[in-house]
FILO-541413 format. One record per residue (C-alpha): x, y, z. Coordinates in pm, whole numbers, padded with zeros to 5 digits, always signed. Layout:
% FILO-541413
XYZ
...
//
This chain:
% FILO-541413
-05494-03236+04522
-05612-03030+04257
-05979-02999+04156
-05910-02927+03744
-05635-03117+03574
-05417-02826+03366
-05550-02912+03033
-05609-02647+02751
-05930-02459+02866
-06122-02402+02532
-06311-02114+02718
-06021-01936+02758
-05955-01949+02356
-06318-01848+02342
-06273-01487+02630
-05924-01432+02424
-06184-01426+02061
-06435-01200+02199
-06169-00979+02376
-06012-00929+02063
-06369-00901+01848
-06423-00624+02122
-06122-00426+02063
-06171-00459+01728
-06530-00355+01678
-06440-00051+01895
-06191+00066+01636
-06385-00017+01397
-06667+00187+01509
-06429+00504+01561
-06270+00449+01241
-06608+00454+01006
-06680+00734+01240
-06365+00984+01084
-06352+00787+00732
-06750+00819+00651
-06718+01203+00620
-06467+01213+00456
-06548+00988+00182
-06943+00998+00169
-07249+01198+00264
-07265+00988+00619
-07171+01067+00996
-07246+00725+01180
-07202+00925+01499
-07180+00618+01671
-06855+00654+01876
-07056+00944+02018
-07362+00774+02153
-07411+00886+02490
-07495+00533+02621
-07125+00522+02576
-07128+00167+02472
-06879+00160+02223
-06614+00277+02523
-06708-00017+02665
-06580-00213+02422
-06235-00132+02531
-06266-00369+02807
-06165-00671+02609
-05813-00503+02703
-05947-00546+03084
-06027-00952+02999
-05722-01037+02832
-05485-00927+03126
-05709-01098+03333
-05686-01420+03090
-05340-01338+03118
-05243-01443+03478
-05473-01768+03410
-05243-01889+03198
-04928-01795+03275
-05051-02033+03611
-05181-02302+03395
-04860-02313+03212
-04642-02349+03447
-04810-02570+03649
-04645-02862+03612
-04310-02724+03507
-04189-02472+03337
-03846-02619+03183
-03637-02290+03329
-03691-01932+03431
-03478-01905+03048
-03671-02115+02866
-04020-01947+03021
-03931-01590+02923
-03779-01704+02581
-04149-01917+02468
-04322-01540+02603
-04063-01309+02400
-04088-01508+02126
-04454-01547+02156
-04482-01150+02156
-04211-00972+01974
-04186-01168+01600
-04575-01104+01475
-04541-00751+01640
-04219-00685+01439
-04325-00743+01131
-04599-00545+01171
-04442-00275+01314
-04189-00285+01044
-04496-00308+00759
-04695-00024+00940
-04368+00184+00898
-04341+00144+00530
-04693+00241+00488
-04671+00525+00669
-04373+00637+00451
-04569+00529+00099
-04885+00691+00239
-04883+00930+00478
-05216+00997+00442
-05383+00709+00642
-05206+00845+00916
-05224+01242+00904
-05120+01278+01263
-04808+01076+01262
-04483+01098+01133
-04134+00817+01144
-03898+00932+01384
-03566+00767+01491
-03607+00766+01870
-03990+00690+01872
-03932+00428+01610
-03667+00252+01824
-03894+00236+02142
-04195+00114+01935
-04061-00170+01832
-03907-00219+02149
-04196-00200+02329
-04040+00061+02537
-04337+00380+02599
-04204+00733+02533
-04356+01008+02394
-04385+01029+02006
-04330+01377+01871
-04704+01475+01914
-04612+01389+02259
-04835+01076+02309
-04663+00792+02462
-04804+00537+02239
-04626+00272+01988
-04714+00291+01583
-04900-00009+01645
-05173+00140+01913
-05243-00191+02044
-04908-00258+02147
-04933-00038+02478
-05089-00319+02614
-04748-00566+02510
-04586-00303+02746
-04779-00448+03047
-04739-00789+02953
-04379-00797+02921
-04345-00661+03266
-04561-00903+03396
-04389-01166+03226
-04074-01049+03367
-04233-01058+03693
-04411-01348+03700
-04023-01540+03583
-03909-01378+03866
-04156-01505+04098
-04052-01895+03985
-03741-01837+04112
-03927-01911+04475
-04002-02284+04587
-04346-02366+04611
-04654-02279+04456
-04830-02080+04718
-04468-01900+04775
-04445-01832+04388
-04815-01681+04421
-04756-01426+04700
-04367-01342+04592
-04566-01233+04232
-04814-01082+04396
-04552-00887+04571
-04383-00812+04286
-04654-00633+04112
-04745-00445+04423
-04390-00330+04438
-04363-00260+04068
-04697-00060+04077
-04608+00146+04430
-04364+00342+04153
-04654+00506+03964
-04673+00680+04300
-04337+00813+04300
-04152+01124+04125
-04041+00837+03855
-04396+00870+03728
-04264+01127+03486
-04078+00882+03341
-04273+00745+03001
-04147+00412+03091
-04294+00396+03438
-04644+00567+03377
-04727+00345+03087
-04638+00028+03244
-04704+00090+03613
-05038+00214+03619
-05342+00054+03814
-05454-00148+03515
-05172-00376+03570
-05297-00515+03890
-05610-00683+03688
-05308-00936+03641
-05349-01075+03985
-05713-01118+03956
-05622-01363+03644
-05333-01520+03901
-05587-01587+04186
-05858-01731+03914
-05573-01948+03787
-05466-02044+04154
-05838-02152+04229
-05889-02373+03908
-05667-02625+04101
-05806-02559+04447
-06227-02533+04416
-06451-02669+04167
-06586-02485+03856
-06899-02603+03832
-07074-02566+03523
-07471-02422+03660
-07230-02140+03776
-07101-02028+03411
-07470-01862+03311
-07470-01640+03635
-07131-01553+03639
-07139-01412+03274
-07454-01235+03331
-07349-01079+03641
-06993-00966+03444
-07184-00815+03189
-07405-00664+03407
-07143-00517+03627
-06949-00380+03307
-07306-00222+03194
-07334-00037+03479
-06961+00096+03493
-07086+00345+03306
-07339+00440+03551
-07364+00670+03889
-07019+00659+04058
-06918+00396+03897
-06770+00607+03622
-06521+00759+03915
-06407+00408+04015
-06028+00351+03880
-06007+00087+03591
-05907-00185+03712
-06228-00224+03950
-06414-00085+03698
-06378-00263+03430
-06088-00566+03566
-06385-00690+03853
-06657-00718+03545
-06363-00884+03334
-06254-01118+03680
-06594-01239+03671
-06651-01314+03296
-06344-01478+03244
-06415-01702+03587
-06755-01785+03431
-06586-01871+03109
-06384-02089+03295
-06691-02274+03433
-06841-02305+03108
-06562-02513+02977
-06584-02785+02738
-06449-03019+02520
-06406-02933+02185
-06440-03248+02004
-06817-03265+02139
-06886-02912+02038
-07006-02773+01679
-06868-02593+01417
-07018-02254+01550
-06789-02331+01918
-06466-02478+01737
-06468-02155+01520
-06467-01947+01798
-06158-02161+01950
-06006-02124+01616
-06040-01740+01666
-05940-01748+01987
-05577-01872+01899
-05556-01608+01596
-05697-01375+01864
-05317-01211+01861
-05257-01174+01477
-05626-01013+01496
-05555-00770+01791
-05250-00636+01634
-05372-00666+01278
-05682-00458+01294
-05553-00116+01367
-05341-00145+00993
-05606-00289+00831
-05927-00099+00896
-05778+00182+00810
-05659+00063+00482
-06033-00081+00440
-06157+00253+00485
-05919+00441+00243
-05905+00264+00027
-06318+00144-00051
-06332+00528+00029
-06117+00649-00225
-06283+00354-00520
-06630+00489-00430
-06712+00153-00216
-06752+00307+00060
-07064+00574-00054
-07234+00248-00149
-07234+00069+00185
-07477+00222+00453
-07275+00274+00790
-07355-00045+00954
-07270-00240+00676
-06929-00073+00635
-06893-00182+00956
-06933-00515+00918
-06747-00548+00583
-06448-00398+00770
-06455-00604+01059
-06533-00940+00782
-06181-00821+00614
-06008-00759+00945
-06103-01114+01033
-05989-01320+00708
-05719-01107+00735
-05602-01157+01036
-05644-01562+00978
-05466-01572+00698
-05168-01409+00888
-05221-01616+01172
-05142-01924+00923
-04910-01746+00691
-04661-01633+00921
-04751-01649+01328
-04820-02012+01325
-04475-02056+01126
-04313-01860+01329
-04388-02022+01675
-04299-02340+01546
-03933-02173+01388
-03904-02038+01791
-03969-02361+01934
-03721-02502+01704
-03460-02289+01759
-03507-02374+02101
-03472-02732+02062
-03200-02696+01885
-03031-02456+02161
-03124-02778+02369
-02998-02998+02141
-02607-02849+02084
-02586-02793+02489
-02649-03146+02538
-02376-03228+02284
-02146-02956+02396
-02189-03097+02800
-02137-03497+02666
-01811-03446+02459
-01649-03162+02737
//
């Protein structure tokens, strides 16, 4: 007997908002940092402050693989349709929106080179980009045209894994045979096939912060999240992720560094859960972010930078002190980012499901008539 039904956790749209406001602000920070130079009489200097805090942003990475195995759990809780029809709602949920910006992001760096002064289109690179494939571009970094999309890399394989692991019979078995999986999977970034792009972008430690998210997901239906717990649990996360910058913490590998802070805020997220429909505007918002939280991830790295240029290059830009650049930046990112999140994202997971249905649909026929 479970202790949570699997309903939609609104918390979970809320940790997928602020990982993606992280990530975001991080860039954003780094990016006024090289534009403000160039364009004005200001040096923010802020992605140098030795606190290091802005580095720490990068953890909303850490929470959304964690968030990550939560859901892929909650999903499939109660059924899953087919191993098929799981990994075609995840390609379909990753590869479209990441496309087309890929694709966009390609034809801007042919009409203007500039934005990008360290990158170039090439064939080979271009193929594995948009694959999602990791090998080495011809500066020889490893890293799609869309930066953000490393991070696809190790959710496709744990996708792949994780349909792999439903293959087994029950629950608990499907838990430890994923488990297993990763374990295996990861044991290779130990192995002379670490020289292999493929391998040591999408093997590393950082991918086991994925089985923190399947153990959170596994105890939603097995102990109670009680609600007094969600205040301590996010204060303690924080706290831990303050202090990973801290003593020997700094030496500790990633995903105990930063995926134990991001294990507890997302568990005290989960705590903190609530209905919607009793919440205010200020709450449903950040839901509402939450589910564009992928259109703003991938959207921000192409549009910052065309922020900066281009108020740089008008004279905006010398008119806005640093922290209000800032801000303006992330404001456009944002509305931005919503209005491809309505535009084309949200039209484009219902044209997937249809498909789908259809595919359903004309098997069903084909199976009757034979």
């Amino acid at each position: 007997m479970s202790a949570q039904p699997a309903t939609f956790l609104s918390s979970i749209q809320i940790g997928r908002a602020i990982a993606a406001m992280a990530v975001a602000l991080q860039h954003t920070i780094r990016d006024a940092d090289r534009y403000y130079p160039r364009y004005t009489s200001n040096d923010p200097g802020l992605a140098s402050n030795p606190a290091g805090w802005v580095e720490l942003l990068g953890a909303g990475v850490d929470i959304f693989f964690v968030i990550s195995g939560v859901v892929m759990v909650m999903s499939t809780w109660n059924g899953y349709g087919s191993v098929g029809n799981f990994l075609y709602r995840r390609i379909t949920r990753i590869y479209p929106l990441y496309w087309i910006l890929t694709l966009a992001f390609m034809a801007v760096l042919v009409v203007m080179p500039e934005l990008f002064s360290q990158m170039r289109l090439e064939p080979v690179h271009a193929t594995c980009s948009l694959l999602l494939i990791p090998c080495t571009d011809p500066n020889g970094v490893a890293i799609p045209y869309i930066y953000a999309g490393w991070t696809l890399t190790y959710e496709l394989v744990f996708y792949g894994l994780f349909a792999l692991s439903l293959l087994a019979g029950t629950r608990w078995s499907r838990l430890f045979v994923c488990i297993g999986l990763i374990l295996a999977y990861h044991s290779l970034y130990y192995t002379s096939l670490r020289a292999i792009p493929a391998v040591e972008h999408s093997a590393s430690p950082i991918m086991l912060e994925f089985i923190f998210g399947l153990l959170l997901g596994y105890a939603w239906f097995h102990v109670r999240f009680d609600r007094r717990w969600a205040l301590p649990l996010l204060i303690t996360g924080c706290a831990l992720l303050l202090l990973s910058h801290t003593g020997s913490w700094v030496e500790w590998p990633r995903f105990l560094r930063w995926g134990l802070p991001a294990l507890v805020i997302v568990a005290g997220l989960m705590c903190a859960n609530q209905d919607t429909s009793r919440q205010g505007v200020g709450y449903k918002t950040l839901v509402y972010l939450g589910a564009a939280s992928y259109a703003i991830y991938l959207f921000h790295f192409i549009s910052l930078k065309l922020f900066f240029v281009i108020s740089g290059k008008v004279g905006i830009l010398g008119l806005l002190p640093p922290v209000l650049g800032i801000l303006c930046a992330m404001l456009v990112t944002v509305i931005a980012s919503i209005v491809l999140h309505e535009v084309c994202e949200k039209p484009l997971a219902r044209l997937s499901k249809w498909i789908w249905q259809r595919r359903s649909q004309l098997k069903i026929t084909f199976e009757t008539t034979s």
